[in-house]
C-alpha positions as CSV (number, residue, x, y, z in Angstrom):
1,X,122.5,158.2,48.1
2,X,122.4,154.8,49.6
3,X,123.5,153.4,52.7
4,X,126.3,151.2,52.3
5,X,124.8,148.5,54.2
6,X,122.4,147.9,52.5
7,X,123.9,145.6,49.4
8,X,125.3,142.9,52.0
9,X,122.3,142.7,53.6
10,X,120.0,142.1,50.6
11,X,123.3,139.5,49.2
12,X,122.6,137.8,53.1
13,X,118.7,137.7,52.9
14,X,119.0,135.8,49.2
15,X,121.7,133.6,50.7
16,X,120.0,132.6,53.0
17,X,116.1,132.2,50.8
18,X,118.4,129.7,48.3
19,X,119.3,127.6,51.1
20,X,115.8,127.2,52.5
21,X,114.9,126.6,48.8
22,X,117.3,124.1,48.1
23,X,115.9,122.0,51.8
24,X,112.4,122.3,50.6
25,X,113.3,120.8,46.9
26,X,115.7,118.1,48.6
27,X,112.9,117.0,50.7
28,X,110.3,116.7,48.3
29,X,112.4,114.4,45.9
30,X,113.2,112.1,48.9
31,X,109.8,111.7,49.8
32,X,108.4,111.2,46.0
33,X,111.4,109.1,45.9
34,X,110.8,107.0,49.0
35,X,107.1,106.5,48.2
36,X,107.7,105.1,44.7
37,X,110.3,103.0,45.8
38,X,109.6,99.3,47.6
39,X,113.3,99.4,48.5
40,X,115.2,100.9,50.9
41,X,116.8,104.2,49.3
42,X,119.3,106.4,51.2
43,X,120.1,110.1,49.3
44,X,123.0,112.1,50.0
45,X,122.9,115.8,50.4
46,X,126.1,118.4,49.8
47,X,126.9,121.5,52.1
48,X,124.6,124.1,52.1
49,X,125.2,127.1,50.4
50,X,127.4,129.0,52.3
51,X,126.3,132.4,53.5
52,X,129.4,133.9,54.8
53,X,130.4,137.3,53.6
54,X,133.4,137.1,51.8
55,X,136.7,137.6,53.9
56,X,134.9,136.6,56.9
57,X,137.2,133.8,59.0
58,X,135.8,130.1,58.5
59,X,134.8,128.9,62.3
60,X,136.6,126.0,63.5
61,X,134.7,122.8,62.6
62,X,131.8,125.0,61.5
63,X,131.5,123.2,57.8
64,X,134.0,120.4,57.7
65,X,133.4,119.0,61.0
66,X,131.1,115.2,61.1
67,X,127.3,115.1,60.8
68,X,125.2,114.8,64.1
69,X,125.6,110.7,64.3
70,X,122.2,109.1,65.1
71,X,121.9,107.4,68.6
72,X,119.1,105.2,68.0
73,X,118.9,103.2,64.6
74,X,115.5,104.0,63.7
75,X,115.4,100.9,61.1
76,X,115.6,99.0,64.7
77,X,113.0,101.0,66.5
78,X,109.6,99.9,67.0
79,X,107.1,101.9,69.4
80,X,103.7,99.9,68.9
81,X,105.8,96.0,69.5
82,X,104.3,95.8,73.3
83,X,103.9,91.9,73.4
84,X,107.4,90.3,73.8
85,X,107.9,87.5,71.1
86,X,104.0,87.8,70.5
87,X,102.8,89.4,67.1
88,X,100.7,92.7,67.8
89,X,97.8,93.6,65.9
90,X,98.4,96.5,63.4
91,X,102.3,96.9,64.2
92,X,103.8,96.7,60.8
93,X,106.9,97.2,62.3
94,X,106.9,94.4,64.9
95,X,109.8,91.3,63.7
96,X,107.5,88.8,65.4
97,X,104.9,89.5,62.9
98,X,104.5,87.2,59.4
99,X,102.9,87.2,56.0
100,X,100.2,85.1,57.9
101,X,99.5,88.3,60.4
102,X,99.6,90.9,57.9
103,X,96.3,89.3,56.1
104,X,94.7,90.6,59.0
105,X,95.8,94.0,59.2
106,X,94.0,96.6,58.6
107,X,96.4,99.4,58.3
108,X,99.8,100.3,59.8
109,X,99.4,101.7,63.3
110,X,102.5,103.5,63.2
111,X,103.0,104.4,59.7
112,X,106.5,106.6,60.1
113,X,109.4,106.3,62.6
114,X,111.9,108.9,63.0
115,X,114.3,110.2,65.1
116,X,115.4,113.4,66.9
117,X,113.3,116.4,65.5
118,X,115.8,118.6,66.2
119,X,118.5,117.8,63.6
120,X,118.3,119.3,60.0
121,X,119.0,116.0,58.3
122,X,117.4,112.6,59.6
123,X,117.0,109.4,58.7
124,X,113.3,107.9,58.7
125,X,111.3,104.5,58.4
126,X,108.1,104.3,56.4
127,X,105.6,101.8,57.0
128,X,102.9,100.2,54.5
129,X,100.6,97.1,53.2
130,X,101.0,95.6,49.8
131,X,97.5,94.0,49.7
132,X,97.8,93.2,46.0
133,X,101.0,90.3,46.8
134,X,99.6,86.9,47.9
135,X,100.2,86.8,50.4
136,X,100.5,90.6,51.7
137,X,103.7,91.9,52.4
138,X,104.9,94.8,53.9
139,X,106.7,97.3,52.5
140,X,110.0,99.0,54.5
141,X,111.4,102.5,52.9
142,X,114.2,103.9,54.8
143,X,114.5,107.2,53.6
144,X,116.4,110.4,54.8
145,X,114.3,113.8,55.9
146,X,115.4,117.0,55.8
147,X,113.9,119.3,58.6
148,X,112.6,122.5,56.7
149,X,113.4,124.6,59.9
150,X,116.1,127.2,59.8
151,X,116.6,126.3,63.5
152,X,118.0,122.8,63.3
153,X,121.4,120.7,64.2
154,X,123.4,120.4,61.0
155,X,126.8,120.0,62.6
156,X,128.3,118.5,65.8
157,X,131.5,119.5,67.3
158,X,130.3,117.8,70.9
159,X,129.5,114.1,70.6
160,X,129.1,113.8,73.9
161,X,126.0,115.9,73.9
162,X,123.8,113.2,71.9
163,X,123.3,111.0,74.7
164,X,123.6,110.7,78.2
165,X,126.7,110.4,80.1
166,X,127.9,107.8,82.9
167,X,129.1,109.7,86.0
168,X,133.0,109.0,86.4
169,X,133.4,107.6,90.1
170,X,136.3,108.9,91.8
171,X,138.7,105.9,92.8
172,X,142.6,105.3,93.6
173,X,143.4,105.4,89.7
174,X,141.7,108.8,88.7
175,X,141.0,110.5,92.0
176,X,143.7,113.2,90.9
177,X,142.7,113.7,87.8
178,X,139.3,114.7,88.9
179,X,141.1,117.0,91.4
180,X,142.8,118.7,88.7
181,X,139.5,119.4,86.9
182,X,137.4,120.3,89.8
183,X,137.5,123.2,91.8
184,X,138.7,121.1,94.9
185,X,137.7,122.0,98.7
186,X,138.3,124.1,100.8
187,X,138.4,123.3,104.5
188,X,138.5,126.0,107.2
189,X,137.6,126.7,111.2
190,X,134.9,128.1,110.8
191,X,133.4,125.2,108.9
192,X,134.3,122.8,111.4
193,X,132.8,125.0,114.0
194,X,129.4,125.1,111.7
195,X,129.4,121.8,111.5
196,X,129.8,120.8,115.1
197,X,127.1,123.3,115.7
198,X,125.0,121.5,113.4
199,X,125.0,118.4,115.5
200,X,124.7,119.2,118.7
201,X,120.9,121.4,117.3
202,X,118.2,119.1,118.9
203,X,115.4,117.4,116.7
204,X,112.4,119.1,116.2
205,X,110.5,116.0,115.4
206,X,107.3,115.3,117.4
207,X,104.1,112.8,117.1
208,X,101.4,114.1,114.8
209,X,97.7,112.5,115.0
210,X,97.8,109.1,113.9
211,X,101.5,108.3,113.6
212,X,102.6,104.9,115.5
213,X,104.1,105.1,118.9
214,X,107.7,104.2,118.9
215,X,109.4,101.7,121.6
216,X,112.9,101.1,122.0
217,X,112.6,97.9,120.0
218,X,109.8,98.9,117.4
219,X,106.1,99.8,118.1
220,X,103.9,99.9,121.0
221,X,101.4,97.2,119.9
222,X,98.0,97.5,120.4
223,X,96.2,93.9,119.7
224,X,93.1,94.4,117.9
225,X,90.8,92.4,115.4
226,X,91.0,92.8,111.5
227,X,89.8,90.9,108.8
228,X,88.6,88.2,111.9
229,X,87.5,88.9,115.5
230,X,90.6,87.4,116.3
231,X,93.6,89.6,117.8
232,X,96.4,90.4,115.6
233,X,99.2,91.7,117.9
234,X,101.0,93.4,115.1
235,X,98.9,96.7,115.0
236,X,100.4,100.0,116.0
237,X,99.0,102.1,118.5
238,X,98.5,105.8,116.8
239,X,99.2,109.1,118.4
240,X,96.1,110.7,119.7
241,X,94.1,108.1,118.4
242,X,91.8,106.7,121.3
243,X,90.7,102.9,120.7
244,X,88.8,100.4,122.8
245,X,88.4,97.2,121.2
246,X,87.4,93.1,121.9
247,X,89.3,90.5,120.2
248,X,89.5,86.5,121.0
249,X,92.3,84.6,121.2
250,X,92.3,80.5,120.3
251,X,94.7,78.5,123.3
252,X,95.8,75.8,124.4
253,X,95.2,76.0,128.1
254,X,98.2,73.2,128.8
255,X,100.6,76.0,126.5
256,X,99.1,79.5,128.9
257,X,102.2,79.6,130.3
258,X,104.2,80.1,127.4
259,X,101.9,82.6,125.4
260,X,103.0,86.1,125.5
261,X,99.6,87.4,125.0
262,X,98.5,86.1,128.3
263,X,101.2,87.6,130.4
264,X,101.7,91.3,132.0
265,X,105.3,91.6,130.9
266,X,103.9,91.6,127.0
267,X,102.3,94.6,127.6
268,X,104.5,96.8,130.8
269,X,107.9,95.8,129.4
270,X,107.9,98.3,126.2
271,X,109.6,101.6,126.9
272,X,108.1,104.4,124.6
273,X,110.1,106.9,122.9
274,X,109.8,110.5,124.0
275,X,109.4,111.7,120.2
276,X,110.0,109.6,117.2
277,X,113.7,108.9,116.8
278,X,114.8,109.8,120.2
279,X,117.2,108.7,122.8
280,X,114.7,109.5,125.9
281,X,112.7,106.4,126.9
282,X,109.2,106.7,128.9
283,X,108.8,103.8,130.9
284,X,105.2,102.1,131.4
285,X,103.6,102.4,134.7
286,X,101.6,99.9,136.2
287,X,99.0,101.6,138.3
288,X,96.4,99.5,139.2
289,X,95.8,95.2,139.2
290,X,92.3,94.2,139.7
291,X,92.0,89.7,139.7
292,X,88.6,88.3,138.4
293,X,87.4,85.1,140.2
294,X,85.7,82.2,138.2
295,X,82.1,83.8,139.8
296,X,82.8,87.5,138.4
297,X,83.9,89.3,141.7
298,X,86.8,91.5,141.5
299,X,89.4,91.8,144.2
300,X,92.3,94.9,143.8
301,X,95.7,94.2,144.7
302,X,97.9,95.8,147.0
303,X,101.1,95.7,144.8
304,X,101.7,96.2,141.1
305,X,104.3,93.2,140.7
306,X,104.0,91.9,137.2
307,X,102.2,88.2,137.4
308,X,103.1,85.7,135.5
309,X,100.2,83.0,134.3
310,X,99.9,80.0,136.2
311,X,98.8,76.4,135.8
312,X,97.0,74.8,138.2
313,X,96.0,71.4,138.7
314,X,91.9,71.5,140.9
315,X,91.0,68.1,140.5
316,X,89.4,66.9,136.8
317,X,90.0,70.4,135.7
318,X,93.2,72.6,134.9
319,X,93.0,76.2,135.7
320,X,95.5,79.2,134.2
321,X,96.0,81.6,136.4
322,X,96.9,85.4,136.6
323,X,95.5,85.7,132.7
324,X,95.4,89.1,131.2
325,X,91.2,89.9,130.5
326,X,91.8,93.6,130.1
327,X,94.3,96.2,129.4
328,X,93.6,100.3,129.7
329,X,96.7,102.5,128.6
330,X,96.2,105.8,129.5
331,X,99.3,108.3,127.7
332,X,99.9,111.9,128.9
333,X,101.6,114.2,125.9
334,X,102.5,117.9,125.8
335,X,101.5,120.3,123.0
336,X,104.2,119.9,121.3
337,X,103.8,116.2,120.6
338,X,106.1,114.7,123.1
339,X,104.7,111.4,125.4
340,X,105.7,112.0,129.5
341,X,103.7,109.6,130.7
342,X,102.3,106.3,130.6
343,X,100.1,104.0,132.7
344,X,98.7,100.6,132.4
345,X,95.9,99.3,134.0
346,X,95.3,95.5,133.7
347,X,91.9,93.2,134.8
348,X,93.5,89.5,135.6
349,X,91.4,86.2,135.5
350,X,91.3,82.6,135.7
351,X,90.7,80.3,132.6
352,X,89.6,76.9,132.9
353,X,89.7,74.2,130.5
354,X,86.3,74.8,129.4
355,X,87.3,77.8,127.5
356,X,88.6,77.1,124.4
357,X,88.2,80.9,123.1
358,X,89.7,83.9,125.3
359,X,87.6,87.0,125.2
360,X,90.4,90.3,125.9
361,X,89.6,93.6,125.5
362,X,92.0,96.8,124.7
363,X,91.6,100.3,125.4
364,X,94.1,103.2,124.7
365,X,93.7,107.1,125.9
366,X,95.7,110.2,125.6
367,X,95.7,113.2,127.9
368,X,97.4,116.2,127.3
369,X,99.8,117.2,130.2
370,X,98.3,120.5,132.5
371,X,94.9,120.1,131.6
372,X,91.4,118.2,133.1
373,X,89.1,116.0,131.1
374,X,85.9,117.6,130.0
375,X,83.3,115.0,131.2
376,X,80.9,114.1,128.1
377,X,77.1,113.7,127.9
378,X,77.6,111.2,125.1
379,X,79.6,110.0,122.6
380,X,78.8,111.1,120.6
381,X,75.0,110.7,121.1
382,X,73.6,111.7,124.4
383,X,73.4,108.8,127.1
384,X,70.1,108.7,129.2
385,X,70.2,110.1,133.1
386,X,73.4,112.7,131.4
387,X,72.6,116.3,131.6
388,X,72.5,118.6,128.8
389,X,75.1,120.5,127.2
390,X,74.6,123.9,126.9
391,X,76.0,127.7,126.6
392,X,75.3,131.0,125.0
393,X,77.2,133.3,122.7
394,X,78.2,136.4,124.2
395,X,78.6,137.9,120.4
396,X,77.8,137.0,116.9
397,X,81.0,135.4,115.3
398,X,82.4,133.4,118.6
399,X,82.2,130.7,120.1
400,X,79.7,129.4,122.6
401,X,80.5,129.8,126.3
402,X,80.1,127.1,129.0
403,X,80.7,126.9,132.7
404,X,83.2,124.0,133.8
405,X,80.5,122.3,135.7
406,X,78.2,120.6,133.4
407,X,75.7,119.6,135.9
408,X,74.5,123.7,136.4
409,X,74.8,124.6,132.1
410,X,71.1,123.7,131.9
411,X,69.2,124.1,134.9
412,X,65.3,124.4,136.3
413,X,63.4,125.4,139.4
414,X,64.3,123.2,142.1
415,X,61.1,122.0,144.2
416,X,61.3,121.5,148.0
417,X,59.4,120.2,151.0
418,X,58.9,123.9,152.2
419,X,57.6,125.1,148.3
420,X,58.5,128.4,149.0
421,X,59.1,130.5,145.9
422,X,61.4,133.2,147.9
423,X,63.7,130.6,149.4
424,X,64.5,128.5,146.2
425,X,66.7,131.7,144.7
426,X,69.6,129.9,143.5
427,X,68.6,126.8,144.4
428,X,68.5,124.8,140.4
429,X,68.0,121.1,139.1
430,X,69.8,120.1,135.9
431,X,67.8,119.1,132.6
432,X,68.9,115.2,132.4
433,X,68.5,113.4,129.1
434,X,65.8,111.6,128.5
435,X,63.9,112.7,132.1
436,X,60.7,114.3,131.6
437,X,60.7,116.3,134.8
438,X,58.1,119.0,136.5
439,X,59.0,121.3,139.8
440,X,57.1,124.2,141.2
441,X,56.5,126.3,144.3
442,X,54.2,128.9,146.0
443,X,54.7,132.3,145.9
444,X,52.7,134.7,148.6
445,X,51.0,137.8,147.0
446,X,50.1,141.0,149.3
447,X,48.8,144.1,148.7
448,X,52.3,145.7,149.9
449,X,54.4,144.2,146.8
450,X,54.3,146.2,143.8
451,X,53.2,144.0,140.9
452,X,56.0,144.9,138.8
453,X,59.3,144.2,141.3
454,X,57.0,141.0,141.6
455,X,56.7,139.5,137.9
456,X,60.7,140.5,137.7
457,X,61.2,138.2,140.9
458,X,59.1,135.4,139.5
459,X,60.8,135.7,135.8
460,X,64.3,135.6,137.2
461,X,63.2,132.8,139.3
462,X,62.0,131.0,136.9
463,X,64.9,131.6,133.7
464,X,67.5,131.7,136.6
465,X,71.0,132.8,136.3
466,X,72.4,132.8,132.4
467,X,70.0,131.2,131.3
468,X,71.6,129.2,127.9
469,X,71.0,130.4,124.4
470,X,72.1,127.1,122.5
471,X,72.0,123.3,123.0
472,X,74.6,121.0,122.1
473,X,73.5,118.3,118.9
474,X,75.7,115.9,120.3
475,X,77.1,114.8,123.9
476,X,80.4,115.2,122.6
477,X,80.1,118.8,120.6
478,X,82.8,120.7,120.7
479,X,82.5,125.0,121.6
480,X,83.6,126.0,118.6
481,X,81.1,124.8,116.1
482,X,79.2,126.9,116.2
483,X,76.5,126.2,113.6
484,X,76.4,122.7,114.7
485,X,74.8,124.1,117.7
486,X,70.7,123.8,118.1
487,X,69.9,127.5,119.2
488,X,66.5,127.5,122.1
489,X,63.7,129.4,120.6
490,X,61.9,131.4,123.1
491,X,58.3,132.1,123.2
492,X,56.4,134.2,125.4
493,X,52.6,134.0,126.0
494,X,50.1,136.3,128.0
495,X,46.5,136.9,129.0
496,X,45.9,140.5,130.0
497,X,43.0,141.7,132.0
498,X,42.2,145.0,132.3
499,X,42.8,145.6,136.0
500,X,44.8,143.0,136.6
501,X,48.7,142.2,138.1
502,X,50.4,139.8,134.9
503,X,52.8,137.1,136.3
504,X,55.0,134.7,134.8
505,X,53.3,131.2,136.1
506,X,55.0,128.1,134.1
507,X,57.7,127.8,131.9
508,X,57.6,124.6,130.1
509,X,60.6,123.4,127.3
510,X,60.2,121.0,124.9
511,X,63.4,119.0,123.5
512,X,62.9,117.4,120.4
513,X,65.6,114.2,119.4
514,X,65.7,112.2,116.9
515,X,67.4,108.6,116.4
516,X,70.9,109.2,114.2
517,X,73.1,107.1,112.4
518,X,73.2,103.5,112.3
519,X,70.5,101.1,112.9
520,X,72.2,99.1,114.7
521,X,73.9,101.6,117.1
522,X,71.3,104.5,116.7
523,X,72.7,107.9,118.5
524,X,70.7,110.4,120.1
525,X,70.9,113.9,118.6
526,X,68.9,117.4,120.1
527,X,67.2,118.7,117.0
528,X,65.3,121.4,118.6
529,X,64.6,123.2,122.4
530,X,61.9,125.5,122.6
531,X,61.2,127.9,125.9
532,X,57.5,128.7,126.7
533,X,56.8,131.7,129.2
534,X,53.6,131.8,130.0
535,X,52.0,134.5,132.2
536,X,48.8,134.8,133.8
537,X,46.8,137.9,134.7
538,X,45.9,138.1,138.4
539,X,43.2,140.3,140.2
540,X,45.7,142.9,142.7
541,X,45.2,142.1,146.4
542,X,44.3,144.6,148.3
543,X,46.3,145.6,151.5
544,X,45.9,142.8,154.0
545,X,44.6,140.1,152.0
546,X,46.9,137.8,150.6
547,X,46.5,135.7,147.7
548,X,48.9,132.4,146.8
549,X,50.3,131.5,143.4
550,X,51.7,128.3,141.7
551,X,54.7,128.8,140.0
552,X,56.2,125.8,137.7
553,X,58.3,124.4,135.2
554,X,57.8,121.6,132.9
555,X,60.7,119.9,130.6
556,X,59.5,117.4,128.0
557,X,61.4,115.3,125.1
558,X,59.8,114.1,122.5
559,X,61.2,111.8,120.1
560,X,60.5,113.0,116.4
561,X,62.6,109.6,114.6
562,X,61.3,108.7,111.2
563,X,60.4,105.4,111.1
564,X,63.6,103.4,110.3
565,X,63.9,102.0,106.9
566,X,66.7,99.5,106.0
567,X,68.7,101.1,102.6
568,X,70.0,98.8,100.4
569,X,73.0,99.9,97.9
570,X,72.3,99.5,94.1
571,X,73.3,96.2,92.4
572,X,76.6,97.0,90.5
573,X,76.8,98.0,87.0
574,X,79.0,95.4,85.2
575,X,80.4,97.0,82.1
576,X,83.0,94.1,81.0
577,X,84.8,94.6,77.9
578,X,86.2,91.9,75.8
579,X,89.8,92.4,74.5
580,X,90.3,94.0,71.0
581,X,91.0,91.0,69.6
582,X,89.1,88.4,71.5
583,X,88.1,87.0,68.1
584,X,90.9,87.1,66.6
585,X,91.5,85.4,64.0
586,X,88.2,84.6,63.1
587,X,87.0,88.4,62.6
């Protein structure tokens, strides 16, 4: 016995194998068609074979309704026509091209053009050369595909869906039809309370590094040179970004008067915003006026009053007065991106008409609010006479450790007049840069001392207190890089003697530098500190007799630069290509 089911379902499966069959056989006697035809032929196609069971109701518009309508007119569309009323090579479907052009082609670029994929009938353009015509010609068939996918558009009951649709804007004529068709809005308390909650949140916006300072007009302006070394007054000063710059300025001493430039109020008269966008200003300061003579002394005002420049007649000669030479800003921000404070210092001189060219100089610096500047050794390369910067790592995995005083990070044996050993506990030089140095003292040895308390006395004279494990590269390294850090090797050297009491008796370290970076502003870098102990045997005194030992330390640099060779970059490779049809129409 068989299911009932099963009869429909074999009378659905063939329906729907004859329809696919009847596609594929369609579509090969269009194309055979098309190809053998040098005219444009168009077929025509009847319903597909239905596949409804019977006594099933017909869907609305399912078989009678219109075929999708094609947007674009393919016969119109040509993808490879780039060059506007300009023939391109190998586009056999460009209108700008004649017989004359197509004696050159080679072969259509773009040999078929269709449209939308998705539909189960289509109409297509195919492309081709008649070579055998004198001249060539070339050959337009307009034929119509049919897709052989079972998942295609064969009928539209939504035109609107082929193409895109304008937006209706609401106006006086169809504002209430749109209301009719919309959901409308819907306006309550508590919305009105959210949104006057919403207004009254402050901003969270704040300065990040390197965005440009905002004034109450525009920018804080920070002259500086670019493609010249003369100033452009249009630069923004950047957040957190320190500068110090030199720029010259071309004027006409008769016109100092009238250049902005030149004058205090151009730089003291901007008010910077709190935070970008804000309502809170932060006036600029002026803390300090110091006036430059013609002879180079300096005299510091009394009063910050803004100055104004100044011509004066002396004689032959025209002087401008109260001229801005220097200007130092120095900004004070919070963590959290927000300016407090600003200051200005300015350097004012007198021009006379000798100077045709103005020499000014710029300098910007932020400080963050509750803290103290780190003084630096360099920057970043380490400055002769500077002392070392140094620290030690308490564990493996953080960051190095250094006392706030920089002058007692690095540290010897201090010599005095009295070159007692016992009395210069505590009492410690620092390593300077650069300063090969050497101290020592006498140290009193008697039969009553036990040897050992004494070569523990002389070793923690000698290494004093923390004593650092690593050396900064740089003047300017930071504590938490660690691996940029040089680490000090320590070495330890010894004579025994049988019989004997061993001391420590010199310590000598040994910085190596080399010269980094550019030729022309070479920096000094630490590339390796080495600690020698060296300890000496000693014959015990007996009680009563007292013997005297020297006690040093010796701190050397030696400068381990390779000789400096200028670097040249490679001459460019020029790979120039000429145009596809540079020849043309020659080849």
């Amino acid at each position: 016995m068989r299911p009932r089911g099963l009869r429909p379902l074999l009378v659905v499966l063939l329906s729907c194998w004859a329809s696919v069959s009847a596609q594929t056989e369609a579509t090969l006697a269009v194309t055979t068609e098309g190809l053998n035809s040098t005219e444009a032929a168009l077929a025509t196609f009847g319903p597909f074979p239905s596949t409804r069971p019977p006594g099933t109701p017909r869907a609305p518009g399912s078989s009678s309704g219109p075929r999708p309508t094609p947007v674009t007119d393919v016969a119109a569309l040509c993808v490879c026509d780039l060059s506007p009323a300009q023939c391109d090579v190998n586009c056999c479907c460009d209108p700008d091209c004649s017989s004359v052009d197509f004696s050159v082609f080679s072969a259509c670029s773009v040999p078929v053009v269709t449209g939308d994929s998705q539909f189960c009938s289509q109409k297509a353009v195919i492309y081709s050369l008649n070579f055998t015509a004198n001249p060539p010609q070339r050959v337009f068939k307009l034929v119509e595909q049919i897709s052989p996918s079972i998942f295609c558009i064969h009928i539209t009951n939504y035109k609107p869906a082929l193409s895109f649709i304008n937006p209706e804007v609401p106006d006086e004529n169809n504002f209430d039809t749109l209301m009719k068709t919309s959901d409308g809005f819907t306006l309550n308390a508590e919305s009105d309370i959210s949104f006057t909650t919403k207004l009254d949140i402050p901003t969270t916006a704040k300065y990040k590094y390197g965005v440009p300072l905002q004034t109450s007009d525009s920018f804080l302006r920070f002259p500086s040179s670019l493609t010249s070394s003369l100033c452009t007054d249009n630069n923004p000063a950047a957040f957190l970004v320190n500068q110090a710059v030199r720029c010259t300025r071309k004027i006409n001493l008769e016109q100092c008067e009238e250049i902005e430039a030149l004058s205090m109020a151009f730089y003291s008269s901007p008010e910077i915003l709190r935070t970008p966008d804000s309502r809170t200003k932060v006036p600029i300061t002026v803390q300090s006026v110091l006036i430059q003579s013609l002879n180079k002394t300096l005299t510091r005002r009394e009063d910050t009053d803004v100055l104004q420049p100044a011509l004066v007649n002396a004689g032959h000669f025209h002087l401008c007065m109260n001229v801005v030479l220097e200007v130092k800003y120095s900004l004070t921000y919070t963590d959290r991106g927000e300016v407090t404070k600003a200051d200005l210092s300015f350097l004012l001189g007198t021009v006379s008409s000798v100077v045709v060219l103005l020499q000014q100089k710029f300098e910007i610096h932020f400080l963050q609010e509750n803290t103290k500047p780190v003084p630096l050794s360099g920057n970043p390369g380490y400055v002769v006479g500077l002392p070392l910067a140094a620290g030690f790592q308490p564990h493996k995995g953080s960051g190095i450790i250094q006392t706030t005083n920089r002058y007692r990070q690095f540290t010897i044996l201090h010599s005095t007049a009295e070159q007692d050993c016992l009395a210069l506990e505590g009492v410690r030089t620092p390593v300077l840069f650069g300063y090969t140095m050497q101290s020592g003292c006498k140290l009193r040895l008697t039969g009553a001392l036990p040897c050992r308390l004494v070569a523990q006395k002389v070793k923690n004279l000698l290494w004093g207190q923390g004593f650092p494990d690593y050396v900064a590269p740089f003047g300017n390294s930071q504590a938490q890089d660690v691996l940029d850090w040089v680490p000090i090797h320590f070495i330890t050297q010894s004579f025994n003697r049988k019989d004997s009491c061993q001391l420590p008796g010199a310590l000598v370290i040994e910085v190596k530098w080399t010269k980094y970076g550019s030729l022309l502003n070479p920096q000094a870098k630490i590339v390796n500190v080495t600690a020698n102990l060296i300890s000496s045997s000693f014959p015990e005194a007996s009680s009563g007799n007292e013997r005297t030992i020297l006690i040093s330390t010796a701190v050397t640099f030696v400068d381990v630069s390779a000789p400096a060779e200028a670097g040249f970059r490679a001459p460019p490779a020029i790979n120039a290509r000429l145009p596809f049809n540079f020849f043309f129409p020659f080849v």
